[in-house]
C-alpha positions in Angstrom: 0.0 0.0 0.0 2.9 2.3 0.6 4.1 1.9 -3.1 0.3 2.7 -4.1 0.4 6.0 -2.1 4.1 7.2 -2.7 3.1 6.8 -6.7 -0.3 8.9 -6.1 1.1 11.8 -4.2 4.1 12.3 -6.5 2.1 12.0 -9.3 -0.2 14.5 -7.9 2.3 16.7 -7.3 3.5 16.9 -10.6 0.0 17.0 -11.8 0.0 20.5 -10.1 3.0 21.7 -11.5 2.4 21.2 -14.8 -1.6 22.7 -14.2 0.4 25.6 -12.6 2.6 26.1 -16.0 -0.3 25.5 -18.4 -2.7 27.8 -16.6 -0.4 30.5 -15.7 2.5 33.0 -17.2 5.1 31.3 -15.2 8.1 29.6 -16.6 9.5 26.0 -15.6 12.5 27.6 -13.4 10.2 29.8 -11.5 7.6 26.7 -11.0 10.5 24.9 -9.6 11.4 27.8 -7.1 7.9 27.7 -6.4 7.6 24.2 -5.3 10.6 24.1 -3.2 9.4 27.3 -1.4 6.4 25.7 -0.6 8.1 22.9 0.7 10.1 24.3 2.8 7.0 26.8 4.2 5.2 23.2 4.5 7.8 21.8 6.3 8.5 24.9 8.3 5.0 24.4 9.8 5.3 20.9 10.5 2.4 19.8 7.8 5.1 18.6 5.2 6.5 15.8 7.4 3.1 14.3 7.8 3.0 14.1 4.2 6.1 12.5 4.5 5.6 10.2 6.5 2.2 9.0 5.0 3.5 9.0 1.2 7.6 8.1 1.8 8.9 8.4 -1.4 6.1 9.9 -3.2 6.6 13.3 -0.7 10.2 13.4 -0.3 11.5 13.1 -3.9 9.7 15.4 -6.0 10.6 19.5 -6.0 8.9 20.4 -2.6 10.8 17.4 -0.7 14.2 19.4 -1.4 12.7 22.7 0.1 11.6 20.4 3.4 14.9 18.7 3.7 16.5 21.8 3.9 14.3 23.1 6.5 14.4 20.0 8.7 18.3 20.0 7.8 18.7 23.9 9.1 16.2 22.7 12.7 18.8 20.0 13.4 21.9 22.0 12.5 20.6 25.1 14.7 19.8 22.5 17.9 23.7 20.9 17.5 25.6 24.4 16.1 23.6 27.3 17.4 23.1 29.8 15.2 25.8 28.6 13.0 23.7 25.5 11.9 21.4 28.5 9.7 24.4 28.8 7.1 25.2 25.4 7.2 21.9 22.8 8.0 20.5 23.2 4.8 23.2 22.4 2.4 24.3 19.4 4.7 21.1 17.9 4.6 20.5 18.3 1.1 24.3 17.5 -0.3 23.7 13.9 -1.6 21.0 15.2 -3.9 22.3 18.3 -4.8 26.3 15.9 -5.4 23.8 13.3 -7.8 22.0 15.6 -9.5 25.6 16.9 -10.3 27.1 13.9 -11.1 24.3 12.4 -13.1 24.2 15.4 -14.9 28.1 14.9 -15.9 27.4 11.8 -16.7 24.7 12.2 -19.3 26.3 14.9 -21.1 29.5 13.0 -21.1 27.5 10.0 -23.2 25.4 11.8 -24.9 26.2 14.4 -27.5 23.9 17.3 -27.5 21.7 18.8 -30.8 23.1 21.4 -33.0 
C-alpha cells in the first residue's frame, strides 16, 4: 500500500506543476522555485513531514521534498551548532541530492552528445 500511495502523491504533485505552468505565465524555473518554497513553508509548519511520512517516497523526492529537507536539515543544525547550523543545515542535509543531481548530470552529457 505504501508503493500505491508514494506513486499517487508524487504524481499529484507533478499533476500540479504542470496545471500551474499550463494555466499560468510562469516559466519552468520559476515553477521549480515555487515548489521548493512551498516545501520548505510546508515543512516549516510541520504539515510537510506528515505528508512524508504518509506518502515516503512519493513526498520526499519530487521539487517540494528538497525545500523540506533543507528546512528540517537547518532545525537539526541550529539544535547541534547554534546559530551557526542556519548557514550550514541546509546544504548538509541536502548534499547527496544536490552531489547526484551533479554527477548524473556529468554523466549524461559525457554520453550523450547534445543537438546542434
Amino acid at each position: 500500500m505504501t508503493f500505491l500511495w508514494a506513486f499517487l502523491v508524487g504524481g499529484l504533485m507533478c499533476v500540479l506543476a504542470q496545471l500551474v505552468m499550463d494555466f499560468s505565465q510562469l516559466t519552468p524555473g520559476q515553477v521549480l522555485v515555487l515548489f521548493v518554497v512551498l516545501g520548505a513553508l510546508f515543512g516549516g509548519v510541520g504539515l510537510y513531514g506528515k505528508l512524508v511520512q504518509f506518502a515516503g517516497a512519493g513526498a520526499s523526492v519530487p521539487l517540494p521534498g528538497f525545500g523540506y529537507t533543507m528546512v528540517e536539515g537547518i532545525g537539526q543544525a541550529v539544535q547541534q551548532k547554534g546559530a551557526l547550523g542556519l548557514l550550514t543545515g541546509g546544504l548538509t542535509a541536502a548534499s547527496g541530492g544536490i552531489k547526484s543531481a551533479v554527477l548524473f548530470g556529468l554523466l549524461a552529457s559525457v554520453i550523450f552528445k547534445p543537438k546542434a
